[in-house]
N, C-alpha and C positions, 0 to 999 in steps of 0.2 A: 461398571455402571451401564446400565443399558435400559431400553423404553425413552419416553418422553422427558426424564429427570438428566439423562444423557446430554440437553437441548440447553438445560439450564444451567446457572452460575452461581447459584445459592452455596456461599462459604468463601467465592473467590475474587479476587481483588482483578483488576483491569483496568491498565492503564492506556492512555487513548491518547496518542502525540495527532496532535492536529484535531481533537475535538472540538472544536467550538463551534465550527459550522458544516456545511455538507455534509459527505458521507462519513467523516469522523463524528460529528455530533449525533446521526442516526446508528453508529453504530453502539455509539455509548447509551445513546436512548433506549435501545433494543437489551444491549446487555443490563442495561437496570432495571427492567423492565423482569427481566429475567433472573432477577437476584442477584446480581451481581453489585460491589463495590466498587463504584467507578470512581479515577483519577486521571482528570482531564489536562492536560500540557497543554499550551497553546498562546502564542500573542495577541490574539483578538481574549474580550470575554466572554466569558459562557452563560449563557443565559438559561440555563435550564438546571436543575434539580442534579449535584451531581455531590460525592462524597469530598472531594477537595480537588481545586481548581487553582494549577499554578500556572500563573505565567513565565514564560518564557520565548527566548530570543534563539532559535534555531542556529542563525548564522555566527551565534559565538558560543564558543565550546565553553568557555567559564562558567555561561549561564545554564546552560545544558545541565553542566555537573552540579552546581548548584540547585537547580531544578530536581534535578534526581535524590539530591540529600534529603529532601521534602518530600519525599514518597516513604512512607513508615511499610515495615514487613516486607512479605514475598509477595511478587505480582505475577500470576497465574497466567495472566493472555494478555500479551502488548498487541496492540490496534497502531501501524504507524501510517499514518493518517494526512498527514500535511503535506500540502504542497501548492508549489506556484507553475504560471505560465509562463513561455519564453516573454525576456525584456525583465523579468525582476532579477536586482541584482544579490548575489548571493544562491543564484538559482538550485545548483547541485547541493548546498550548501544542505538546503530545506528539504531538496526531493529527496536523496538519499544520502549523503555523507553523514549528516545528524543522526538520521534514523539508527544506522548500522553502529553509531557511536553507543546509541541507547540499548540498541538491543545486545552486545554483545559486551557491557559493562554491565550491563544486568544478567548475562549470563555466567560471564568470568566471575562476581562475586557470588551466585549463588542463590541472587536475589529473583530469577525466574528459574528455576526448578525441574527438575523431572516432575512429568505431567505439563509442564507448561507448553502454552503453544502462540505463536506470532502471526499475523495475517497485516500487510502490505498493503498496500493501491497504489498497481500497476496502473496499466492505460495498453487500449488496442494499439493505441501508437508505440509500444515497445517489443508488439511479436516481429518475428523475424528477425531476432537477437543475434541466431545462432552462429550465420554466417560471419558476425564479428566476435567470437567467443577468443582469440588473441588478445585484441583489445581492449573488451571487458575482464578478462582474466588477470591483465596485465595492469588493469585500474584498480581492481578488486587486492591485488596483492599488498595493496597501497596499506603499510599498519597501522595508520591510527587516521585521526580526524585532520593535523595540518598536513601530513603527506599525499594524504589525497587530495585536498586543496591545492596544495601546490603543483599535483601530477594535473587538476583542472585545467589551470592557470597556463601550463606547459603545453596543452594539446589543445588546439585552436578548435571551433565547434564541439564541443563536448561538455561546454556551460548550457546544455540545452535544454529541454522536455524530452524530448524524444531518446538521448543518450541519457537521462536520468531514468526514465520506465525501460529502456534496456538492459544498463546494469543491472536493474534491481532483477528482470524476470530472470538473470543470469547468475545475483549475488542467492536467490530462493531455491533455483537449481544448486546450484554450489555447496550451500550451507545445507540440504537435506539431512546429508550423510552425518558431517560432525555433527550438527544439533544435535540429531537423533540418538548420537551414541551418550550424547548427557541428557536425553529423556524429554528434547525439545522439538515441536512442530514447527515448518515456516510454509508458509502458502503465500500468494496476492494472488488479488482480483482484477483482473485487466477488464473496463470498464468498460461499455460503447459511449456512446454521448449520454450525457446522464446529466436533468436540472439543479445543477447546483450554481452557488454564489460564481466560483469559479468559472464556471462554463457559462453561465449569462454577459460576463463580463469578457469574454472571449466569443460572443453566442454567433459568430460571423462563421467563424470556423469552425468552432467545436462545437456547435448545435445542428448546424448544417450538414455536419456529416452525417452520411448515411439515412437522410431524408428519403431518398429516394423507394430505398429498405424498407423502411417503415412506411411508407403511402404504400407499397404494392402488399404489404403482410397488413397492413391495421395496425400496426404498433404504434403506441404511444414512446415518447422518448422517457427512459428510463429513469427514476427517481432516487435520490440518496435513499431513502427507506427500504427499495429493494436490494442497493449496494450493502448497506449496513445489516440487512438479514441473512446475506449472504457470508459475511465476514462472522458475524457473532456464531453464523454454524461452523464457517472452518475453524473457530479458536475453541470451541464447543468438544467437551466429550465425546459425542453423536461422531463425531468428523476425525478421531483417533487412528484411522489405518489410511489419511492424508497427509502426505508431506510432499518437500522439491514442486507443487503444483503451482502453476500461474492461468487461472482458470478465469477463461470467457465468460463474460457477462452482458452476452451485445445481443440478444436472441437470434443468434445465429446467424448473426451479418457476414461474419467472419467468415465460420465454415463455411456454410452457403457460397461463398463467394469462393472459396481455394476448390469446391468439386466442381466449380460451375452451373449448381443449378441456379444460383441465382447472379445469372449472365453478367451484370451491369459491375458488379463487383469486382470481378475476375483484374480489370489494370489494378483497382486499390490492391489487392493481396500481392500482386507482381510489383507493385512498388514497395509495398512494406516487405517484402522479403527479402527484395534482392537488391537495396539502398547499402550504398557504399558508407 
């Protein structure tokens, strides 16, 4: 497939963990928008126009699997979408332990396919991974959904935000290889500050960041509808020789800041890199 039909979802189903609001709701907006059959997971309701809309409770595996029986067919492009801020309890739980549950029971049965592909929400706050790639490795081996819970539970600060967007930018690395050899993509979008439910509600910190950035360039702060256009092309035909990527989405806060040209940056990147 190639040209503009590449872009589009016409024939495929797309399931969306964390759609109901922010950048999971604008992603599922975009892919319906674009033909696609969308099925929205989520504990809040969803208020918008979507193929079927199940709820579900992230922090219990039961309902998860249940959740999943409720998804009829093959689903083409999972959007895992959901997530909380440090202080809510069950935190890993939501940001990635569930996720990796869904996506990789949908892929052992068969039920995401060759051709299929995954796309993630990471966060700026999870680069600079690398230097604990032991310890995410070592979390990562964890096999199913309670042993990783209980590997949380075992390792004091690691129920957090920040150790949940690093696993994941670590679990996307990791899983390129095997997905791929069954015909599956994985990406996430590591975010800057972006208006959403989530980040209003956090807006002391997480809106604040990187203010600075944005008054010296003109940038406005980044909107779920840019996040979710972004996602619906990595899960997208169009985006087929993308995989292992955890791609910036901060209008170049980031880099700007790791060459130095934009000076004021330069401690943020030396802190996210090289935090213990």
């Amino acid at each position: 497939m190639s040209g503009i039909e590449a872009f589009r979802y016409d024939g495929k189903r797309a399931l969306v963990v964390g759609g109901a609001t922010g950048m999971g709701a604008a992603a599922a907006q975009t892919v319906g928008n674009l033909g696609g059959e969308v099925v929205v997971m989520d504990y809040a309701p969803v208020e918008f126009p979507v193929a079927e809309a199940i709820k579900v409770d992230l922090r219990d595996r039961g309902a998860i699997d249940a959740a999943l029986e409720q998804v009829s067919g093959p689903v083409h492009a999972v959007f895992s979408a959901a997530g909380v801020a440090d202080g809510t309890p069950g935190l890993m739980r939501i940001n990635f332990i569930a996720h990796r549950h869904i996506i990789e029971r949908l892929i052992n049965e068969g039920r995401l396919a060759r051709g299929g592909a995954v796309c993630m929400i990471s966060s700026v706050a999870g680069i600079g991974w690398e230097p604990q790639l032991p310890t995410l490795l070592e979390f990562l081996a964890t096999p199913d959904y309670e042993a990783a819970d209980a590997w949380v539970q075992a390792h004091e600060g690691t129920d957090s935000y920040g150790f949940s967007k690093q696993v994941m930018n670590c679990y996307v690395a990791y899983q390129a290889f095997p997905f791929l050899k069954k015909g599956v993509r994985i990406n996430a979008i590591c975010p800057g500050p972006t208006d959403t439910p989530l980040a209003r509600a956090n807006a002391e910190t997480w809106l604040t960041f990187g203010q600075d950035y944005r008054d010296a360039t003109g940038s406005p702060t980044l909107t779920a509808n840019q996040m979710g256009d972004v996602m619906a092309f990595l899960n997208s035909d169009a985006a087929s020789g993308i995989s292992g990527v955890n791609l910036l989405v901060d209008v170049g806060h980031v880099m700007s800041s790791l060459v130095g040209s934009w000076e004021p940056g330069q401690q943020m990147i030396k802190f996210l890199m090289g935090r213990s």
